[in-house]
N, C-alpha and C positions, 0 to 999 in steps of 0.2 A: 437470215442466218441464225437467231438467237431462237428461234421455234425449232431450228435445225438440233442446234447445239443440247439442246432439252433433250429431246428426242434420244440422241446420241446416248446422253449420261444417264439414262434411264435403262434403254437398252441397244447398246450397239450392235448386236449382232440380227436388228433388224434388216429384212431384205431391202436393197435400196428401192426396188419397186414398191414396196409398204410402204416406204417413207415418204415415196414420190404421192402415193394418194393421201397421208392423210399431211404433205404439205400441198396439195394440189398444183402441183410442178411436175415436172418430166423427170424421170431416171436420170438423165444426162445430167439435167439441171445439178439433181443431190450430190450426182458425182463428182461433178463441176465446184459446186461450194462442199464438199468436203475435203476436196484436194486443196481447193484457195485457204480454208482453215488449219487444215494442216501444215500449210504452206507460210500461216502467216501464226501461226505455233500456238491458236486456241485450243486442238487437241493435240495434249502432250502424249497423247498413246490410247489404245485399247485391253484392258486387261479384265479378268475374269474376276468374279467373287467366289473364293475356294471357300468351303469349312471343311477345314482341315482335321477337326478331331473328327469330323464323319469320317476323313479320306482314310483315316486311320497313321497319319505322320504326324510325327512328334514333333511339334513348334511351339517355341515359346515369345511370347510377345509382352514388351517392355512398355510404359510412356515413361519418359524421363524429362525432370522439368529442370531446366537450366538456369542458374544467377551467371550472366557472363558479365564482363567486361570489354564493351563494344569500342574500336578505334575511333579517334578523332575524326580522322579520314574520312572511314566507309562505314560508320557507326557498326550495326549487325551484320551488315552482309558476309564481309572477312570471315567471322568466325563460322556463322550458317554454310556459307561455302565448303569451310576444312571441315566441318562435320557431316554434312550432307557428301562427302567423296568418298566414308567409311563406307565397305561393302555392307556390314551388317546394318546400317540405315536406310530405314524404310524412308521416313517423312521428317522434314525438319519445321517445323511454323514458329516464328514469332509474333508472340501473344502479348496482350496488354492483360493486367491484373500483377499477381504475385509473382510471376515469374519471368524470365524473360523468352527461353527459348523452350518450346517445349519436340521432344526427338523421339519419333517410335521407332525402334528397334526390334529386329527380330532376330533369333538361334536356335539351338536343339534347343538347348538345356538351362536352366536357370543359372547353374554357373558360368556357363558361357555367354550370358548376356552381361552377370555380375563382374568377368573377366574384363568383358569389353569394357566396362564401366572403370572400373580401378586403373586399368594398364593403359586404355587409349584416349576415354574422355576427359578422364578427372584432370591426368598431368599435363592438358592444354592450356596453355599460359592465359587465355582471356575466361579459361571456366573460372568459375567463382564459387561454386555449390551445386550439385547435383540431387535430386530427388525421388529414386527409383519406385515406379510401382507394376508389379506384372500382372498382365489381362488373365482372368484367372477362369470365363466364360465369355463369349461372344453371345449377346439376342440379339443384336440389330446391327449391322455392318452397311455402309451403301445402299442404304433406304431399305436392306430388305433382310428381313426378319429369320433368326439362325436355327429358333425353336419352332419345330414343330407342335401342332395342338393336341394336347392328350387331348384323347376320345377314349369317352365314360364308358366303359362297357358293363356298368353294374345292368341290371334288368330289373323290369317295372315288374310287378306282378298285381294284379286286381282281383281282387277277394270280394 
């Protein structure tokens, strides 16, 4: 399953007959343990890697690192929870280091990330401090690379 799952996050939109030769198993088999993975919620979904300033759409992408104040209770999850159900949230992780929660968020515009920040993050009672910084270029996203290589087109000349 875990040669499967590789495979997968690499590239899912492999045919399942490729994946059946280079697991040397049967079509049915891959079928079989992708539906049991799915089933048992190893893959959370399938989705593409866009670059978007190629697409030519205007997104703006945030990391925001969060000081929260986590419950006795449920320590982080509580607040990870109400933050991770804002639509404009992408990903929410807790991190060990200087911060505790760190939230990527995405929007058109820079103010409308700054908006979400002031008016929906800040005034949550276990936020504590907020740290905004916006992605200001993508080169590597998902193991794969967002620049293209200049190619030199000066010219050799020999004298």
């Amino acid at each position: 399953m875990e040669e499967l799952l590789h495979i997968l996050e690499k590239s899912a939109r492999l045919p399942v007959e490729d994946i059946a030769a280079m697991l040397d198993i049967t079509p049915a088999q891959v079928a079989a343990q992708m539906d049991e993975a799915a089933a048992k919620g190893y893959i959370r979904g399938y989705e593409a890697l866009v670059d978007w300033e190629r697409a030519g759409v205007n997104l703006v992408e945030a990391v925001i690192e969060l000081h929260v104040s986590p419950k006795k209770s449920r320590g982080f999850d509580e607040i990870a929870s109400v933050i991770a159900a804002f639509d404009e949230v992408d990903s929410v992780l807790l991190m060990s280091g200087g911060y505790d929660l760190q939230v990527v968020v995405k929007g058109r515009s820079f103010q409308e990330i700054a908006l979400f920040v002031a008016k929906r993050l800040s005034p949550l009672d276990a936020v504590l401090s907020t740290a905004t910084s916006f992605v200001l270029r993508n080169y590597k996203r998902g193991g794969k690379l967002y620049q293209d290589e200049d190619t030199d087109e000066r010219e050799c000349t020999v004298l």
